[in-house]
Structure formats: C-alpha cells, structure tokens
C-alpha positions, 0 to 999 in steps of 0.5 A: 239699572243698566247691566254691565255686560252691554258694555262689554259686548257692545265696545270693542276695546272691552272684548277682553274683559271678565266681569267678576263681581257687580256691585250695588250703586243707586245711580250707576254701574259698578263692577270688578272686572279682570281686563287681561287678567289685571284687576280694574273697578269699572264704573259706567255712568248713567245718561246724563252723569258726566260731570259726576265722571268729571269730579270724580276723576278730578279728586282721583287724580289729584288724591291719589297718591297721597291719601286711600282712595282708588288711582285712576287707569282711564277716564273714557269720555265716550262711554262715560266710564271710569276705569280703576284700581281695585281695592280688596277688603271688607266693606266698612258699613259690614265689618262696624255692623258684626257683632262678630266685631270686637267693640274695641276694634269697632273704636279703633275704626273710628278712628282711623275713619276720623283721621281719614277725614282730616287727611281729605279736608286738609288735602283738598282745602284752599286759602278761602274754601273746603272741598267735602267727600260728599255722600259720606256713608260707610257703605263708601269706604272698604277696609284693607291695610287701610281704610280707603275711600270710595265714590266721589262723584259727589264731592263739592265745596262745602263745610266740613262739618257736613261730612261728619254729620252725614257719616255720624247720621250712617253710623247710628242708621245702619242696622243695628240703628241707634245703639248706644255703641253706635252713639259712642263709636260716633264719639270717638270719630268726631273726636279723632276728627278734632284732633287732627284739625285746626278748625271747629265744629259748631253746632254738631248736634244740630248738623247730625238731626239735620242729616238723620232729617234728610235720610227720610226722603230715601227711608220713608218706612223708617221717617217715625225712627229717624224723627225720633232720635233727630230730635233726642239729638239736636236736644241732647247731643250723642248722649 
C-alpha cells in the first residue's frame, strides 16, 4: 500500500497539507489531513481505480446534501484523489463492539443504521432500478450526531436486499461473532429497515448465508465458523 506522504511531497498544490491520521483501506489510501489547517479526508486511489473515484464522486455529489455521507471539495482527476469532508466521531463497527455499550444503545443503533438504509435506497432508486451502497460493513459508517456513511466506490445498481444481508453478515462476524445479541441487533435493523420502505424482503435467510459464504474468500482461517452458522441460518433464520 501506498503511503500518503508520496503525494504530498511529490504534488505541488499539496505542499501545505499535515497529514494527521492514516486510516486502514484494503484497496487505497485514506488519510485525515489538515490543508491550511481546514480538515479534509483525503482518499488516494490505487493505479487502475478510476472509476471507483467516478462512482464515488458521483453518489457524493448528488448524496450529499440530503442524506450523512461526506460532501465532495475536489475530485483531482490527475492524481486519482478524492478530497473531502472529514466527519468526526466513533467508528461504528467499534462502538456495537464495546461491551462498554449499553445493549439497549447497541438497539437504538440498529435502527438508526436501518433508517440510514432506506433514506439511501429510496434516494437513489429509479422508476426501473435501485442503486445499493455496496460493501456494507460497519466498519464503513462513523457515528457522531448522526450515523454517516462512508466509502462508496462500490456502489451499483443492485437489489436492496443485497445491502441488508451484507450488513447483517458484519454484524454477527465482528468480534465478538455470532452472539445472540448479535442475531437480535441484526433483528431489530431488518426490522427498522422494513418499516421505513414500500418493497419486500424475500428470502432473507438465504441472502445472509450467502453473504456469511462470500466472506470466507477474505476469512479463510474463519471458513469452518461461517460455514457453521450459514447453514444454521439459511435453515432456521436469526433465531
């Protein structure tokens, strides 16, 4: 992985950025940065990721100012880095994760997160199609005020349902993994989630094993466990 500070060194227009906190990214670069003391994110994109920047530029812009998600300051095309709006707060996979977290603030999350869900899907659907997040982790959303999304450079036309599952699949696979609270919290999101929209959910069960599935190509070590509960789940739901 690239390090940020090549760019900053290496681009004039950056001479006057601090680099204050790096972040952990699986495919790029993400830092908080002061430029002239204002706050920015600063996400550096790998070789080859330009239409990531695209998309993600493209729901920023127009998702912005309606729903929690960062606002864009600047998409530079010849660096392949997208500048914007630092949110502070507590990053969501960490704070359901506390035991230091009431169970009862850990339910009032999950519904909030839910109706962050429905406020994207309902925003950004057409006449004929639904545009998803994609990459629905925990680890993607920050709690401040509010919960606010991060990170969509993985968002395409998809189904809903897609979403839910991939969420409901971090929620039990964060440490600690599959607790009961965790199948309760995921509960109350799908529920949150259904209340706030006009379409159905079907085959919720089976879309989650499916997600659990996919994770063992990232979580080999982990393959027995999410096999495990895959099956419990496409056979008996979040029970």
């Amino acid at each position: 992985m690239r390090d940020i500070e090549e760019l900053v060194k290496n681009v004039e227009k950056y001479k006057n950025v601090t680099i204050q906190q790096r972040f952990k990214s699986n495919k790029n670069t993400v830092a908080y940065v002061t430029d002239d003391s204002k706050p920015r994110i600063f996400k550096w994109y790998a070789p080859g990721l330009k239409r990531n920047m695209e998309t993600e530029y493209s729901i920023l812009k127009k998702g912005s100012s309606k729903l929690n998600m960062p606002a864009i300051h600047e998409m530079d095309e010849d660096n392949n880095l997208l500048i914007m709006t630092y949110v502070a707060g507590k990053n969501l996979c960490d704070v359901v994760n506390d035991e230091k977290t009431k169970p009862n603030e850990k339910q009032k999350l999950m519904v909030l997160l839910g109706d962050w869900f429905a406020q994207f899907h309902n925003y950004f659907k057409t006449a004929d199609q639904f545009r998803i997040r994609g990459d629905s982790i925990l680890r993607n959303f920050i709690l401040s005020d509010h919960i606010w999304g991060l990170d969509f450079e993985e968002s395409r036309v998809g189904r809903p349902i897609e979403d839910i599952a991939s969420m409901c699949s971090s929620i039990l696979s964060t440490d600690p993994m599959f607790t009961d609270e965790k199948f309760r919290l995921c509960t109350t999101f799908i529920d949150a989630y259904r209340s706030s929209v006009k379409w159905s959910l079907d085959n919720m069960s089976d879309e989650i094993a499916y997600a659990l599935l996919e994770k063992i190509q990232w979580r080999p070590e982990e393959e027995e466990t999410l096999r495990k509960y895959a099956k419990r789940i496409r056979k008996q739901g979040l029970r």
